[in-house]
PyMOL Python script that loads the backbone (N, CA, C, O; Angstrom):
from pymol import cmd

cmd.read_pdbstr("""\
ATOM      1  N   UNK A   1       0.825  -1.180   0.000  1.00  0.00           N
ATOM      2  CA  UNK A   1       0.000   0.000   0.000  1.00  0.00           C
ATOM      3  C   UNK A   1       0.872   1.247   0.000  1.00  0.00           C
ATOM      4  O   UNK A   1       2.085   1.072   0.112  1.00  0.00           O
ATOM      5  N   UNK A   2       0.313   2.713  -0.133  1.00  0.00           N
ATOM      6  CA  UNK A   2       1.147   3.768  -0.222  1.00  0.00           C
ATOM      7  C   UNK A   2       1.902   4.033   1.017  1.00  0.00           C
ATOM      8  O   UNK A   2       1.400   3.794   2.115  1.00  0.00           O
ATOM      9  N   UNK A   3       2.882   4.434   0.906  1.00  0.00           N
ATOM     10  CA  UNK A   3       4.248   4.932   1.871  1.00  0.00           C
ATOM     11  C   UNK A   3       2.930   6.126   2.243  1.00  0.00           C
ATOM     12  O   UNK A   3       2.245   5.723   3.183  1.00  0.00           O
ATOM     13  N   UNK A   4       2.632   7.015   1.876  1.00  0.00           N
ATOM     14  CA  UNK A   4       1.376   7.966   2.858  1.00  0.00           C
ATOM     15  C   UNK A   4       0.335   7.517   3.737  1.00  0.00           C
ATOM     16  O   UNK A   4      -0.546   6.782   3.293  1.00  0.00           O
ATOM     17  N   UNK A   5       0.342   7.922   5.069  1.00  0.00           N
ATOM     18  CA  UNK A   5      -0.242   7.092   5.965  1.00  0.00           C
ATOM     19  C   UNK A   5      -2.131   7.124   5.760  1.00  0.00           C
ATOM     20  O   UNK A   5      -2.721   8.021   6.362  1.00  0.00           O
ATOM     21  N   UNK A   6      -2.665   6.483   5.214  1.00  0.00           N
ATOM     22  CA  UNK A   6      -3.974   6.374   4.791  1.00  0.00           C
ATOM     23  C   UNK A   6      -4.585   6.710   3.281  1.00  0.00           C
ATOM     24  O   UNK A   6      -5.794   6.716   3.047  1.00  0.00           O
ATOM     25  N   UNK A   7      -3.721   6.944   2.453  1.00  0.00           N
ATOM     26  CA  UNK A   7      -3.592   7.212   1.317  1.00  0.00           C
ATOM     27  C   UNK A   7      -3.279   6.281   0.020  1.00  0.00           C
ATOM     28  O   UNK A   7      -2.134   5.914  -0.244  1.00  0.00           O
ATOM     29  N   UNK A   8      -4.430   5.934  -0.769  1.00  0.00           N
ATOM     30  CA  UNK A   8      -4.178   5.222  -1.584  1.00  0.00           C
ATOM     31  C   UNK A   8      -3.935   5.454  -3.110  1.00  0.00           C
ATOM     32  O   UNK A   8      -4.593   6.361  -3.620  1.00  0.00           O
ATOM     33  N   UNK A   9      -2.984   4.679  -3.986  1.00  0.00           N
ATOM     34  CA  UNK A   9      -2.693   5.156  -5.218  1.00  0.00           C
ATOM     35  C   UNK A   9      -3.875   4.814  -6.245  1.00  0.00           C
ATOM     36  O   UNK A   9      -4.574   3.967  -5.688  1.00  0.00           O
ATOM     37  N   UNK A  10      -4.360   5.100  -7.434  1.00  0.00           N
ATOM     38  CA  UNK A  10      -4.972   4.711  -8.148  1.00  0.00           C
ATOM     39  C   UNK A  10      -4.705   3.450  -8.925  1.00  0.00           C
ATOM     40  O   UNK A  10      -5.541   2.824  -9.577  1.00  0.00           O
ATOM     41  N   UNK A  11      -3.285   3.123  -8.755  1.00  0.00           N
ATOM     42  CA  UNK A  11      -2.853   2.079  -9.432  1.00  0.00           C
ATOM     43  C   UNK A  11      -3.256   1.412  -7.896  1.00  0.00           C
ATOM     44  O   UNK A  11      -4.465   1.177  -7.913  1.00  0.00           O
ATOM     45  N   UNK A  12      -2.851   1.157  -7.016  1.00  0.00           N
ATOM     46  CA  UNK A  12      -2.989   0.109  -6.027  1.00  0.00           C
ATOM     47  C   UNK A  12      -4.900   0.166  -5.656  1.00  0.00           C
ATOM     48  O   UNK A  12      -5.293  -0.705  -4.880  1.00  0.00           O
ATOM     49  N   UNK A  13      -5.881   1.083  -6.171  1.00  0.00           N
ATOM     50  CA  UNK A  13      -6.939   0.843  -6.077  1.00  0.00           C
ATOM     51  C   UNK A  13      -7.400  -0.365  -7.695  1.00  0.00           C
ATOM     52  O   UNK A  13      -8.349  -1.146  -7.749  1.00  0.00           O
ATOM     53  N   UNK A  14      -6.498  -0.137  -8.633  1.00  0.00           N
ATOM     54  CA  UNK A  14      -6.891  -0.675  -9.378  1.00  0.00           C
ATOM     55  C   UNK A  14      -6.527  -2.427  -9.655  1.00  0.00           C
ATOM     56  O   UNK A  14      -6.980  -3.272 -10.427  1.00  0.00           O
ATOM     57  N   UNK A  15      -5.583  -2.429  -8.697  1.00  0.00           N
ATOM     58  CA  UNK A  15      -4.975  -3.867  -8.401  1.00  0.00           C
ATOM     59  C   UNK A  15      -5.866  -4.581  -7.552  1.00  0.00           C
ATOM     60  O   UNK A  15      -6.199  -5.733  -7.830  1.00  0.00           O
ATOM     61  N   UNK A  16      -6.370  -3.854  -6.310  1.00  0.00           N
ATOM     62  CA  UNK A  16      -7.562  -4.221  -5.334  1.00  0.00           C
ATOM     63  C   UNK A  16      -8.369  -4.935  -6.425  1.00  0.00           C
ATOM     64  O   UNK A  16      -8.189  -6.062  -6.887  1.00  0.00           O
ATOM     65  N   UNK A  17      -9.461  -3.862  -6.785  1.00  0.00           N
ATOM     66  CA  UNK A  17     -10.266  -4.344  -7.844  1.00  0.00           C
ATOM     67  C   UNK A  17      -9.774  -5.565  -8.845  1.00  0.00           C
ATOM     68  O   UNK A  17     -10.498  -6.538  -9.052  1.00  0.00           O
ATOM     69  N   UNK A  18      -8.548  -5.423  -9.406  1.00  0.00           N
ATOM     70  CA  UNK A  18      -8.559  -6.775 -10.019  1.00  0.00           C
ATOM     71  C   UNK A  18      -8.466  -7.959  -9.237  1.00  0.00           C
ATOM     72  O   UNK A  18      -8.907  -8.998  -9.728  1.00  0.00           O
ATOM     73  N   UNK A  19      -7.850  -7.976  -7.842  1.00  0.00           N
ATOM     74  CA  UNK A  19      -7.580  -9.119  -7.042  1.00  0.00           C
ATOM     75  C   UNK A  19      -9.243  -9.648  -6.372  1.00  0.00           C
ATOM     76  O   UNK A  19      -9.416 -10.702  -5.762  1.00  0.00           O
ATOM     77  N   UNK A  20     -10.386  -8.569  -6.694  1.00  0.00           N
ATOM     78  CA  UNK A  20     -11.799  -8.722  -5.720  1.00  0.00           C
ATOM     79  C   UNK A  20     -12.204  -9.490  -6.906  1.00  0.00           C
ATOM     80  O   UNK A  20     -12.299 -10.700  -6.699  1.00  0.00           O
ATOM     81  N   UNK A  21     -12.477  -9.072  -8.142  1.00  0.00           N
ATOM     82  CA  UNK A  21     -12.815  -9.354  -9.569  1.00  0.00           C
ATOM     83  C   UNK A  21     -12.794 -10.642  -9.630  1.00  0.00           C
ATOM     84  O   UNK A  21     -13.727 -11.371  -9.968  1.00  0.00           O
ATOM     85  N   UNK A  22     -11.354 -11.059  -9.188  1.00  0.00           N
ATOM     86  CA  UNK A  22     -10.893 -12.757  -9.690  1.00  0.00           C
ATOM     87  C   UNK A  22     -11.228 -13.531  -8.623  1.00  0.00           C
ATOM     88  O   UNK A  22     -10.889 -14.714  -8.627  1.00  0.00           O
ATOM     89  N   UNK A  23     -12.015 -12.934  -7.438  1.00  0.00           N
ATOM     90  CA  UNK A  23     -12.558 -13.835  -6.549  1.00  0.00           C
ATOM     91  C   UNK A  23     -13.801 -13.974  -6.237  1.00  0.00           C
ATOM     92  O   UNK A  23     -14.165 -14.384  -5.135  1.00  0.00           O
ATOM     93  N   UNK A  24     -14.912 -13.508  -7.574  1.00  0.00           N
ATOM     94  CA  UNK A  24     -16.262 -14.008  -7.892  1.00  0.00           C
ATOM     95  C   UNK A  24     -16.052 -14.936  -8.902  1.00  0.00           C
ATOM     96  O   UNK A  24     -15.100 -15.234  -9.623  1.00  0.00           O
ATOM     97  N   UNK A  25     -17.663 -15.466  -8.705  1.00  0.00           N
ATOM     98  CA  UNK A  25     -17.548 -16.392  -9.745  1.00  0.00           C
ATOM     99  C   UNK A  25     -17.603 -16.546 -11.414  1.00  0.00           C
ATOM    100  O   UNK A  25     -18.247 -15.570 -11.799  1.00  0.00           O
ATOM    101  N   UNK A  26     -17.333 -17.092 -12.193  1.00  0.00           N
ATOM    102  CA  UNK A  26     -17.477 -17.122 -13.566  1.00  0.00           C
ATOM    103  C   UNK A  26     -18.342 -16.058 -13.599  1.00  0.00           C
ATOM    104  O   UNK A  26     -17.805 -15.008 -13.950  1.00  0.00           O
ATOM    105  N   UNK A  27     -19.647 -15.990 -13.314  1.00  0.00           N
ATOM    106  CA  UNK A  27     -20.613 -15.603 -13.949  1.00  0.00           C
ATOM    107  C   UNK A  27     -20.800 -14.190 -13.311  1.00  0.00           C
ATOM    108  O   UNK A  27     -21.594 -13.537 -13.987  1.00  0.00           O
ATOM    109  N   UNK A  28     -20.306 -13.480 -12.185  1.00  0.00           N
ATOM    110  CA  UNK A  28     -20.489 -12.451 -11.955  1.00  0.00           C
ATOM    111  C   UNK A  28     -19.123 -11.751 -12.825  1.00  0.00           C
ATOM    112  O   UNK A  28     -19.272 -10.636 -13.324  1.00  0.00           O
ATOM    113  N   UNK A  29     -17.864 -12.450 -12.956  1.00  0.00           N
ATOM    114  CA  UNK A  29     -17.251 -11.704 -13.452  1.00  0.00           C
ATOM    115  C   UNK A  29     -17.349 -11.047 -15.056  1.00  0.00           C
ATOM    116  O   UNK A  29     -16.889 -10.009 -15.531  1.00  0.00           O
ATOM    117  N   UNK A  30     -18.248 -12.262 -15.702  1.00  0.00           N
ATOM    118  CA  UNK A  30     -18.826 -11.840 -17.028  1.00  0.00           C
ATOM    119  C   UNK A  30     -19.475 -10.373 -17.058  1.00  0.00           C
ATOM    120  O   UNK A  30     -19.422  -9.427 -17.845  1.00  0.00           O
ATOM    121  N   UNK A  31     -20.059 -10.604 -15.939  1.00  0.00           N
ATOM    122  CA  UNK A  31     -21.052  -9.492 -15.871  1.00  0.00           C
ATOM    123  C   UNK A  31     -20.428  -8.093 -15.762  1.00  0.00           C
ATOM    124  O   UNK A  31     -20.805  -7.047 -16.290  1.00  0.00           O
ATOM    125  N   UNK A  32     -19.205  -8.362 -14.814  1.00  0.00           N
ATOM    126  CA  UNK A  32     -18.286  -6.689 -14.416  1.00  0.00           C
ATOM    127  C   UNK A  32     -17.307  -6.572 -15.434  1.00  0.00           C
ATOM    128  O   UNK A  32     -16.838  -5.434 -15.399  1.00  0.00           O
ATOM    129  N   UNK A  33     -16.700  -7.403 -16.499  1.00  0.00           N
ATOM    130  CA  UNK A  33     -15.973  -7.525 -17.044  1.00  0.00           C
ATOM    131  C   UNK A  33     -15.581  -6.340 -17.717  1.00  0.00           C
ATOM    132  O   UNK A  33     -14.412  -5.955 -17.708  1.00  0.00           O
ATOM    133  N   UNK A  34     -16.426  -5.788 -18.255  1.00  0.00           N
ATOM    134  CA  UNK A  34     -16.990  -4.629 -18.878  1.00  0.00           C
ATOM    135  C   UNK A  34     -15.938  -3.175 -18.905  1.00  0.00           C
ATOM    136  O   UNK A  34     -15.927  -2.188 -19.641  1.00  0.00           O
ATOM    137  N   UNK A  35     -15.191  -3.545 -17.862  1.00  0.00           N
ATOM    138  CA  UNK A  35     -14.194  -1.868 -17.159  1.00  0.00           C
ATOM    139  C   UNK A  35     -14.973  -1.294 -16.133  1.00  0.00           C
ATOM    140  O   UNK A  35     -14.627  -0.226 -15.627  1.00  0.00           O
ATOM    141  N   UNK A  36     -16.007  -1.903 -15.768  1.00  0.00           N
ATOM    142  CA  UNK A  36     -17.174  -1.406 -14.710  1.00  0.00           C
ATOM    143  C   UNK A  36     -16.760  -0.778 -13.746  1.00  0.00           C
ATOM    144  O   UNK A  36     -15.611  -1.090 -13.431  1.00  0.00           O
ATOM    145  N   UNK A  37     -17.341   0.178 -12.989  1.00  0.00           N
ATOM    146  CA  UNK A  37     -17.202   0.947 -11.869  1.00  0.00           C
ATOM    147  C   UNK A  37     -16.754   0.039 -10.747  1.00  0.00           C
ATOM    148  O   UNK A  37     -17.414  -0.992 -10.615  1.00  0.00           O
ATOM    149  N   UNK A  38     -15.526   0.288  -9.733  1.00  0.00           N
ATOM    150  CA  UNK A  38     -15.323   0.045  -8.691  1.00  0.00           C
ATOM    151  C   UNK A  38     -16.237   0.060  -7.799  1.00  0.00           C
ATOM    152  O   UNK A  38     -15.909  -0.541  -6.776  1.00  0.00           O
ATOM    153  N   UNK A  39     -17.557   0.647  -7.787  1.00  0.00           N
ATOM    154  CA  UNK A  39     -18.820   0.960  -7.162  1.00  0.00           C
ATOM    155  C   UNK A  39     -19.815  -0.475  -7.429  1.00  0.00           C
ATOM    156  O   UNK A  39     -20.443  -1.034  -6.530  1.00  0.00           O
ATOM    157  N   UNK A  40     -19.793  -0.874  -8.754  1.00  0.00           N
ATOM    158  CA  UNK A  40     -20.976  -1.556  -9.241  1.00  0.00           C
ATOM    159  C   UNK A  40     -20.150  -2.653  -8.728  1.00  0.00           C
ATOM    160  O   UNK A  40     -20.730  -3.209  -7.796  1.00  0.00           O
ATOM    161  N   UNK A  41     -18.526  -3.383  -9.109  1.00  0.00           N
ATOM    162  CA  UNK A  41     -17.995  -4.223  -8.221  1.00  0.00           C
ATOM    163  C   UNK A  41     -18.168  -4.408  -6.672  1.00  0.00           C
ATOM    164  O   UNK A  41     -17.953  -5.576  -6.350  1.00  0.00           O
ATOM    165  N   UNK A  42     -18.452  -3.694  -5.758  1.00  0.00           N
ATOM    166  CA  UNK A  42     -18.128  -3.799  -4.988  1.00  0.00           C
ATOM    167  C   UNK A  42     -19.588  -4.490  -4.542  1.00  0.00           C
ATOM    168  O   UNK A  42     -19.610  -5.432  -3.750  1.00  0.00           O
ATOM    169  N   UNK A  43     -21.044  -3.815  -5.246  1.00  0.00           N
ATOM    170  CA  UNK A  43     -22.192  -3.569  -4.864  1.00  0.00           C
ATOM    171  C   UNK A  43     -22.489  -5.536  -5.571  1.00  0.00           C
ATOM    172  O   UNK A  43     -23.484  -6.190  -5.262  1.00  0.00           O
ATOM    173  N   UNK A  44     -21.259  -6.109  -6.576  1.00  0.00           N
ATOM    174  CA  UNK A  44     -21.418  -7.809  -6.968  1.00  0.00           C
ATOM    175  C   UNK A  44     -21.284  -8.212  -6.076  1.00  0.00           C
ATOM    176  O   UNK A  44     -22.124  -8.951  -5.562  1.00  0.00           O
ATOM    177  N   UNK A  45     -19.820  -7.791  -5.352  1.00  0.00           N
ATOM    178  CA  UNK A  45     -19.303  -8.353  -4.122  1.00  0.00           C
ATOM    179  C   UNK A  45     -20.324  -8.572  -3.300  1.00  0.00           C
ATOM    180  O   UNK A  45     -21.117  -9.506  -3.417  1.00  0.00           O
ATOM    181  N   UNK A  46     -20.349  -7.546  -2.261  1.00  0.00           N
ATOM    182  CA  UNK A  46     -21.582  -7.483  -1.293  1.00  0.00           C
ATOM    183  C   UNK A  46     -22.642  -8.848  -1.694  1.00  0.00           C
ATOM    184  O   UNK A  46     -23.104  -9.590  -0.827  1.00  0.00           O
ATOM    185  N   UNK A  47     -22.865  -8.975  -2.920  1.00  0.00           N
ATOM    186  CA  UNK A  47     -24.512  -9.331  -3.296  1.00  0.00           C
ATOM    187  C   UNK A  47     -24.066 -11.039  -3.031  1.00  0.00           C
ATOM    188  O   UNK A  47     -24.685 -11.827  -2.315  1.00  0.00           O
ATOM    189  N   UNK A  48     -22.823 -11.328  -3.826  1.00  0.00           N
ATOM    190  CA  UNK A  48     -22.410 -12.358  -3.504  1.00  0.00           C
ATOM    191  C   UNK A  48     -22.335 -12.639  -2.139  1.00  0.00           C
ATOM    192  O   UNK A  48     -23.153 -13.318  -1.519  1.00  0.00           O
ATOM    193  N   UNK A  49     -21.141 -11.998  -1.593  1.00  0.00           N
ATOM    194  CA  UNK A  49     -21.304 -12.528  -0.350  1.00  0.00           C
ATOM    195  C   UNK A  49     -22.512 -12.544   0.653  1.00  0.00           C
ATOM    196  O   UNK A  49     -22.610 -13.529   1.386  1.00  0.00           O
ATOM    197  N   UNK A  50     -23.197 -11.801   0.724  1.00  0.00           N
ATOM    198  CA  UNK A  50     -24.874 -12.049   1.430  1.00  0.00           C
ATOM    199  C   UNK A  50     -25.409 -13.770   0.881  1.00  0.00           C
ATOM    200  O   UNK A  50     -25.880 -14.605   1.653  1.00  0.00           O
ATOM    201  N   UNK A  51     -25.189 -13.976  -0.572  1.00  0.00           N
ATOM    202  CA  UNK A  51     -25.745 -15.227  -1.256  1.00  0.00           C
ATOM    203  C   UNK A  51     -25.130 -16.322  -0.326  1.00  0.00           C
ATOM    204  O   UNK A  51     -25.953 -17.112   0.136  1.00  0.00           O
ATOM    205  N   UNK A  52     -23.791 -16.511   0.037  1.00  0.00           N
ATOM    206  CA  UNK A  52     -23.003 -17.512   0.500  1.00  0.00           C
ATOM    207  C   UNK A  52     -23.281 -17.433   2.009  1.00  0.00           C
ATOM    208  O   UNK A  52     -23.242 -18.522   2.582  1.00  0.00           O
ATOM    209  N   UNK A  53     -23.616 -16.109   2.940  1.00  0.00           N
ATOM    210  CA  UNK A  53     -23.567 -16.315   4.364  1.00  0.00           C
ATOM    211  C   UNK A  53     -25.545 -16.745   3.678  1.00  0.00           C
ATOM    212  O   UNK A  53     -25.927 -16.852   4.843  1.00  0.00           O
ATOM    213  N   UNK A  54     -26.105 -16.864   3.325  1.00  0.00           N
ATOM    214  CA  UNK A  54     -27.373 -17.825   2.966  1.00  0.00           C
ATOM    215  C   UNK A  54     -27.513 -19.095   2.768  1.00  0.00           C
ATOM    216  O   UNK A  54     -28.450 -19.830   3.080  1.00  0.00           O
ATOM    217  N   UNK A  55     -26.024 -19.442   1.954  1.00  0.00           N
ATOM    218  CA  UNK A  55     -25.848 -20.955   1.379  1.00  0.00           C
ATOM    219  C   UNK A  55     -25.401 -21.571   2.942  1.00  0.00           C
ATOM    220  O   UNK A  55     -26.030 -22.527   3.395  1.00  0.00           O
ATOM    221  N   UNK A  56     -24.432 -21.037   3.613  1.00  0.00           N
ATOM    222  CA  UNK A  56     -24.163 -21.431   4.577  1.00  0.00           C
ATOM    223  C   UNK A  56     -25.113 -21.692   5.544  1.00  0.00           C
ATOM    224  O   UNK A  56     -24.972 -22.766   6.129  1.00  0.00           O
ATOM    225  N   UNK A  57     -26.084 -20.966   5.881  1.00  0.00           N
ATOM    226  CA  UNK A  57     -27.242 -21.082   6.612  1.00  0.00           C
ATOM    227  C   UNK A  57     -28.283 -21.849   6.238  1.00  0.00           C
ATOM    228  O   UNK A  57     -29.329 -21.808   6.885  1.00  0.00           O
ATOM    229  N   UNK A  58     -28.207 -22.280   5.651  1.00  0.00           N
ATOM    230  CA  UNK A  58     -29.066 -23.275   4.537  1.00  0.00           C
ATOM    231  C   UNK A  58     -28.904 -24.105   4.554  1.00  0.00           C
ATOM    232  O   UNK A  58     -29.851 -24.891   4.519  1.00  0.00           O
ATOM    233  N   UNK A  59     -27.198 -24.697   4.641  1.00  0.00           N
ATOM    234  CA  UNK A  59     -26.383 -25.839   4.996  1.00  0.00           C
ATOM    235  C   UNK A  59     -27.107 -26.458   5.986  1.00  0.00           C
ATOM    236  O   UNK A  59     -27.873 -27.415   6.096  1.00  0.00           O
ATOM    237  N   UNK A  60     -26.535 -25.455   6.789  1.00  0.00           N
ATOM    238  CA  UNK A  60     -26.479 -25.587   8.691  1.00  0.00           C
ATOM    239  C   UNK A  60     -28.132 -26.133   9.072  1.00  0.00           C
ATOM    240  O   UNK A  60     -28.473 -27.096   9.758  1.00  0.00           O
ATOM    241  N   UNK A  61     -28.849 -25.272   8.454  1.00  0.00           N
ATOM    242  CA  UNK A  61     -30.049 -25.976   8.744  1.00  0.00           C
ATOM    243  C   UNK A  61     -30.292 -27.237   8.718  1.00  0.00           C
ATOM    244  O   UNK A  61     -30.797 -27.807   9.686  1.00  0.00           O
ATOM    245  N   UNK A  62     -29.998 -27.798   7.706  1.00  0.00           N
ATOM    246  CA  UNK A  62     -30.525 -28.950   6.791  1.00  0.00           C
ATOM    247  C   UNK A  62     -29.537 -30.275   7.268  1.00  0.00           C
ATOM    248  O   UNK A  62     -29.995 -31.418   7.247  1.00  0.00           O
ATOM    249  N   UNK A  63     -28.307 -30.023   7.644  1.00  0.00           N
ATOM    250  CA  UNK A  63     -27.291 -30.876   9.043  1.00  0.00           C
ATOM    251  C   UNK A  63     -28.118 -30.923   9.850  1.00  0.00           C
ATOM    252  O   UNK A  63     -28.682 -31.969  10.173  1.00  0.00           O
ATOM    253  N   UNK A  64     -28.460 -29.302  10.552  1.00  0.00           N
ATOM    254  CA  UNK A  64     -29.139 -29.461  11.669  1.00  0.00           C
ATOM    255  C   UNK A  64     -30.018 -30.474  11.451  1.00  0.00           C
ATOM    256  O   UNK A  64     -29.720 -31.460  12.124  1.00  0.00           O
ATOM    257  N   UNK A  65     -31.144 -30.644  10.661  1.00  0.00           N
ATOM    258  CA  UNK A  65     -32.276 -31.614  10.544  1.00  0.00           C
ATOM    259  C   UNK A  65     -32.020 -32.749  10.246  1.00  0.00           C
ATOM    260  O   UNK A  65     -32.959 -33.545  10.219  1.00  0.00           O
ATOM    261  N   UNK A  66     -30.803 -33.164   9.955  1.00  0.00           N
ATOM    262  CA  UNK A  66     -30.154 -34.549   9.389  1.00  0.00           C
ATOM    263  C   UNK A  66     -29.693 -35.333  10.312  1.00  0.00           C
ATOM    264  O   UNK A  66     -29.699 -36.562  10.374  1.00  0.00           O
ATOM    265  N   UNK A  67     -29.065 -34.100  11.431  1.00  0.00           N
ATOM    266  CA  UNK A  67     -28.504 -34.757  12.592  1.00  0.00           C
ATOM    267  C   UNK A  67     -29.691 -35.357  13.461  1.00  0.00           C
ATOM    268  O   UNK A  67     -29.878 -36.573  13.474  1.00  0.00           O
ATOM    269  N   UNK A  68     -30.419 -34.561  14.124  1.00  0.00           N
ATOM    270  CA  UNK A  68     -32.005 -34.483  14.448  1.00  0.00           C
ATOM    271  C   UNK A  68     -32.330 -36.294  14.323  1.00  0.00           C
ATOM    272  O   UNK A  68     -32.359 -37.043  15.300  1.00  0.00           O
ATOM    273  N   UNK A  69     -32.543 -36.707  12.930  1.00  0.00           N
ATOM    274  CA  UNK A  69     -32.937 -37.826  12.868  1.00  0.00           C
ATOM    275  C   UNK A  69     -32.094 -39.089  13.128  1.00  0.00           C
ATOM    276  O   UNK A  69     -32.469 -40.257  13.228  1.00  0.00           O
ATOM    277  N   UNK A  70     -30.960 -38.603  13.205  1.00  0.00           N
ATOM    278  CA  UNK A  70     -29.611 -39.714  13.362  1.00  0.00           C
ATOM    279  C   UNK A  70     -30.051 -39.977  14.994  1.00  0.00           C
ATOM    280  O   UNK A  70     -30.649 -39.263  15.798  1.00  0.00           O
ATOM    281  N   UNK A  71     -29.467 -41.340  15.090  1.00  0.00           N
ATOM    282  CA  UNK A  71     -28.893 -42.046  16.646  1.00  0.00           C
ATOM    283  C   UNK A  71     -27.943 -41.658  16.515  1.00  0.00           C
ATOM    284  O   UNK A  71     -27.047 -41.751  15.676  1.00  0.00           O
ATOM    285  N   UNK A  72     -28.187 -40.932  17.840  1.00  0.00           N
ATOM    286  CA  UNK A  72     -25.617 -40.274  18.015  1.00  0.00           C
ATOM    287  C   UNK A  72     -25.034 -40.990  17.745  1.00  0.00           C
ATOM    288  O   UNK A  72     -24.213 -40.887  16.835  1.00  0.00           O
ATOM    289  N   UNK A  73     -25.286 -42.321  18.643  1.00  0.00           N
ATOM    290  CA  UNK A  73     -24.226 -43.611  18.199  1.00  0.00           C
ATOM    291  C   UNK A  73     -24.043 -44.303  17.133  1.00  0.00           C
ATOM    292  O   UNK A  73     -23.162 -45.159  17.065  1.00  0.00           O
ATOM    293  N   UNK A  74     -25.337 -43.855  15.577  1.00  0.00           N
ATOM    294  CA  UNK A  74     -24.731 -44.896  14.557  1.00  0.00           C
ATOM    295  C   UNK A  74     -23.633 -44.393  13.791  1.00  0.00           C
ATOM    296  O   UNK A  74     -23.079 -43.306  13.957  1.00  0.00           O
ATOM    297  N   UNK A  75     -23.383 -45.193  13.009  1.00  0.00           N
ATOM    298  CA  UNK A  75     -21.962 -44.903  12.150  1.00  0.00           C
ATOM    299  C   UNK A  75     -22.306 -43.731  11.073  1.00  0.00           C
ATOM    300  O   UNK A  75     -21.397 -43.111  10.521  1.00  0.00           O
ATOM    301  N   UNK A  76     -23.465 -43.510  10.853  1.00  0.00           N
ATOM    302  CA  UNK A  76     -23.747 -42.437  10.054  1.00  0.00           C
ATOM    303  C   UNK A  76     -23.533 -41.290  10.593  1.00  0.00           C
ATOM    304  O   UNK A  76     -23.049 -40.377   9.924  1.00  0.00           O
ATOM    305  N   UNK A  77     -23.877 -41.131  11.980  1.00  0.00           N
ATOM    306  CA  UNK A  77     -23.523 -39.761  12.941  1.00  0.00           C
ATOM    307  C   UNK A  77     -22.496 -39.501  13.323  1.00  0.00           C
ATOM    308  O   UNK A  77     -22.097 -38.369  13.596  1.00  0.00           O
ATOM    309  N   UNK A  78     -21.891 -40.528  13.407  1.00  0.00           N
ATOM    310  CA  UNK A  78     -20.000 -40.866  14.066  1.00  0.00           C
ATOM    311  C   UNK A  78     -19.038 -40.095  12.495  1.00  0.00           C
ATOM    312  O   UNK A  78     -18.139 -39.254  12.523  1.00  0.00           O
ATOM    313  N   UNK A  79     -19.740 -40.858  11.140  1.00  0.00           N
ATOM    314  CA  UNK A  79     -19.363 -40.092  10.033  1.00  0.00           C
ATOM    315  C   UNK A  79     -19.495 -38.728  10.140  1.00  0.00           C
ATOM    316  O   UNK A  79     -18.415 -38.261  10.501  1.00  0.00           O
ATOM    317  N   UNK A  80     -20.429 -37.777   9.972  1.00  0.00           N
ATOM    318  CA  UNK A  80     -21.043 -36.760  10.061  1.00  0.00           C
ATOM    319  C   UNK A  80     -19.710 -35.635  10.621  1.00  0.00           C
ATOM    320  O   UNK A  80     -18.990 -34.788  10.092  1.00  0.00           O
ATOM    321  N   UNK A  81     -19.922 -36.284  12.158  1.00  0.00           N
ATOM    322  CA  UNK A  81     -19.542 -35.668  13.085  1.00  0.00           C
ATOM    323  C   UNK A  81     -17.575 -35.581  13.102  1.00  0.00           C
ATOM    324  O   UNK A  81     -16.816 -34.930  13.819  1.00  0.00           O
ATOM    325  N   UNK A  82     -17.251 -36.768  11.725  1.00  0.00           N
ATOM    326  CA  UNK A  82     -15.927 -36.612  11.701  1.00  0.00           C
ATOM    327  C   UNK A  82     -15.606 -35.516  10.774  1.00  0.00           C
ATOM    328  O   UNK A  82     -14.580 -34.883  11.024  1.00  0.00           O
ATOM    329  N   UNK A  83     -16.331 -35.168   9.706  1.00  0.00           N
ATOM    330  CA  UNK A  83     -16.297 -34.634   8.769  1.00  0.00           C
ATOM    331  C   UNK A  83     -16.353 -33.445   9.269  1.00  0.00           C
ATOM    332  O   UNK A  83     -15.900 -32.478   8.657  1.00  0.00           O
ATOM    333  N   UNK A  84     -16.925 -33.348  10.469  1.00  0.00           N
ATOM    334  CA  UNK A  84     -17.006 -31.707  10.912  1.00  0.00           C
ATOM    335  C   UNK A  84     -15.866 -31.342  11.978  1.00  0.00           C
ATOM    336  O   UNK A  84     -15.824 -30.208  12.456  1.00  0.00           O
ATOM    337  N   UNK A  85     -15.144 -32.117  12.258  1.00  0.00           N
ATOM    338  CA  UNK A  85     -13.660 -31.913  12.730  1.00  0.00           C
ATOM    339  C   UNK A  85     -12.759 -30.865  12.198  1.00  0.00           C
ATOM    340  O   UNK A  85     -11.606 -30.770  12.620  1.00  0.00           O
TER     341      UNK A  85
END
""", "prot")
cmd.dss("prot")
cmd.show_as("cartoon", "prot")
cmd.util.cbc("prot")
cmd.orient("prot")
């Protein structure tokens, strides 16, 4: 980052952006590909990540309800429960 204490270069804002860019997926990056605003990127970002703390919760649920029906002690729960180590 810049040797100025809170101060960023336009080239090191534009490296950001390419390093955020290459960490959506295929299909959002189609979409920003464009030379798009650092604004409209950021507003993919965001959208993405809200999508994934959803997928995650979605997960969790659906373990939750999986576990629910398991006996602690069978080998299916003993699996489960290694995987989440």
């Amino acid at each position: 980052m810049s040797s100025r204490r809170g101060r960023i270069t336009d080239e090191e804002i534009n490296e950001l952006i390419s390093k955020l860019q290459a960490l959506l997926p295929e299909s959002s990056r189609r979409r920003t590909a464009s030379r798009s605003s650092a604004s409209k990127l950021l507003k993919e970002t965001c959208g993405y990540i809200k999508s994934l703390h959803q997928e995650v919760d979605d997960l969790s649920d659906r373990l939750s309800e999986l576990m629910s029906t398991l006996d602690d002690a069978s080998p299916q729960a003993e699996i489960i429960r290694s995987l989440l180590r």
